[in-house]
C-alpha positions as CSV (number, residue, x, y, z in Angstrom):
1,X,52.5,-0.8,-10.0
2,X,52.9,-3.8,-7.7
3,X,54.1,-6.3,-10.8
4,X,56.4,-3.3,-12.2
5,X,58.2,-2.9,-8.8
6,X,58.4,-6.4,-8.5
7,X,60.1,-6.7,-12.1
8,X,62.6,-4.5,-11.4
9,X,63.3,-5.8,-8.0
10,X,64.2,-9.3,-9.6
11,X,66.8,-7.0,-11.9
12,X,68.0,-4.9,-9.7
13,X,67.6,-5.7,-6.3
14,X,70.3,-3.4,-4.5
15,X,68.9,-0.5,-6.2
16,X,65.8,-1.5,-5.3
17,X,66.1,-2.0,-1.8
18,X,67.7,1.4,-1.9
19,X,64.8,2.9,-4.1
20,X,61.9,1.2,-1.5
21,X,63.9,2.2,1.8
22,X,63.3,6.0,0.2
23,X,59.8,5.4,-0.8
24,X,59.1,4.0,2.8
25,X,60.5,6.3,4.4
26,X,58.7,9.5,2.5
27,X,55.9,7.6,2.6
28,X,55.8,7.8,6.7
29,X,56.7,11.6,6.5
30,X,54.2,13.5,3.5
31,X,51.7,10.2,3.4
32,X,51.5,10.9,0.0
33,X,52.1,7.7,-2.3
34,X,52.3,9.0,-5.5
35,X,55.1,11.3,-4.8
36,X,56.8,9.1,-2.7
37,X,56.8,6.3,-5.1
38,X,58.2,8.8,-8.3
39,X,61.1,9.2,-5.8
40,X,61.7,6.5,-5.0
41,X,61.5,4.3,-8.6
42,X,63.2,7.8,-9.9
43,X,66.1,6.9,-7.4
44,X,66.2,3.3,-7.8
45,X,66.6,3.8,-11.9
46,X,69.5,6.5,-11.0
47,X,71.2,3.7,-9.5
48,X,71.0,1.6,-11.8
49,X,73.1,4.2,-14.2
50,X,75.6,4.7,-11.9
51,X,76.3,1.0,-10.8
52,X,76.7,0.5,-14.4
53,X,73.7,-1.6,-15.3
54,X,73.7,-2.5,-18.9
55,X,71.6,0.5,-20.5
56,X,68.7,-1.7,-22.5
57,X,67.8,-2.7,-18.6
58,X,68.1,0.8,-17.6
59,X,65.6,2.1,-20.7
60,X,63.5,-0.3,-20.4
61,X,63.1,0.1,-16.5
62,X,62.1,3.9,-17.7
63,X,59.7,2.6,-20.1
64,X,58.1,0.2,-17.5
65,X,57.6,3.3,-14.9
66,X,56.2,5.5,-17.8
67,X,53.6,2.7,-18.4
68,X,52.1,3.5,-14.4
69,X,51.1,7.1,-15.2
70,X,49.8,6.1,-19.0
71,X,47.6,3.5,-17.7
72,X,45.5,5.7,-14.9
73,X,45.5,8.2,-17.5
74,X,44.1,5.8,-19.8
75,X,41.6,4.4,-17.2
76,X,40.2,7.9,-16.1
77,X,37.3,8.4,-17.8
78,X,36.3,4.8,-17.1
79,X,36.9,5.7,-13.0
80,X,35.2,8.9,-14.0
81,X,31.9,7.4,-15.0
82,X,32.0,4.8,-11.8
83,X,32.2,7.5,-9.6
84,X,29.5,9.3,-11.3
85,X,27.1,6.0,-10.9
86,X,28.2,5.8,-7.5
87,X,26.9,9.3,-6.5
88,X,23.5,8.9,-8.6
């Protein structure tokens, strides 16, 4: 997550800035990261349409925040049998 915020913080900063104020400040209300960070990305890619960012910058900022949720689903078996060990 880190290395995709930080991508799209060197191509959009304004919207970013805007996108992590929201996630920041959710964050301090619900304490709940995940959905404070979908809001908050969500928003900052929302801005990026409307301030006219060329759309192959706008896609692939989609594609890049889709990746997040494929990968832990991708890695939860592997967590799965961690936890498993752990607890044996």
């Amino acid at each position: 997550m880190a290395a995709t915020l930080g991508g799209l913080a060197a191509l959009a900063p304004v919207e970013m800035v805007w996108g992590m104020t929201v996630y920041g400040t959710l964050f301090l209300i619900t304490r709940h990261s995940d959905l404070s960070a979908g809001v908050g990305v969500g928003l900052t890619v929302l801005l990026m349409k409307l301030f006219h960012e060329p759309i192959e910058l706008v896609v692939s900022s989609i594609l890049l925040i889709v990746s997040v949720p494929a990968k832990m689903v991708l890695d939860r078996p592997r967590r799965m049998r961690i936890a498993e060990a752990r607890n044996e």
